[in-house]
Residue, then its C-alpha position, 0 to 999 in steps of 0.5 A: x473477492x471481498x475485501x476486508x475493512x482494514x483492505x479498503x481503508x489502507x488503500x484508500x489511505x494510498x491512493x490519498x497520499x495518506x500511507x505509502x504502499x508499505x505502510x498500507x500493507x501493513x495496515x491491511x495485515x498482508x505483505x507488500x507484494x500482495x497489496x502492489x498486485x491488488x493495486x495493479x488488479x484495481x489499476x490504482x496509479x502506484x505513485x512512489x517517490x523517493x521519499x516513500x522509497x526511502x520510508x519502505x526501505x528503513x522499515x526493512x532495516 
């Protein structure tokens, strides 16, 4: 599978603590549970705490 530009930077930003898993979906132009599968896919840590728990869950709302 290749990856688009918009792809790598968003995950890039996510494993650099620079974008939640939300926001880095967003910036990658697909839903979030395609990028937390491209995550496990990739065996990217998925560090998620409240903090960024709290961010998705505001964007929902």
């Amino acid at each position: 599978m290749k990856e688009n530009k918009k792809l790598k930077i968003a995950l890039e930003k996510f494993k650099n603590n620079e974008a939640t898993a939300s926001k880095a979906a967003s910036m990658a132009g697909i839903p979030l549970s395609q990028f937390l599968g491209i995550l496990v896919q990739k065996k990217i840590d998925f560090h998620y705490g409240l903090k960024e728990l709290e961010e998705d869950f505001e964007g929902l709302i």
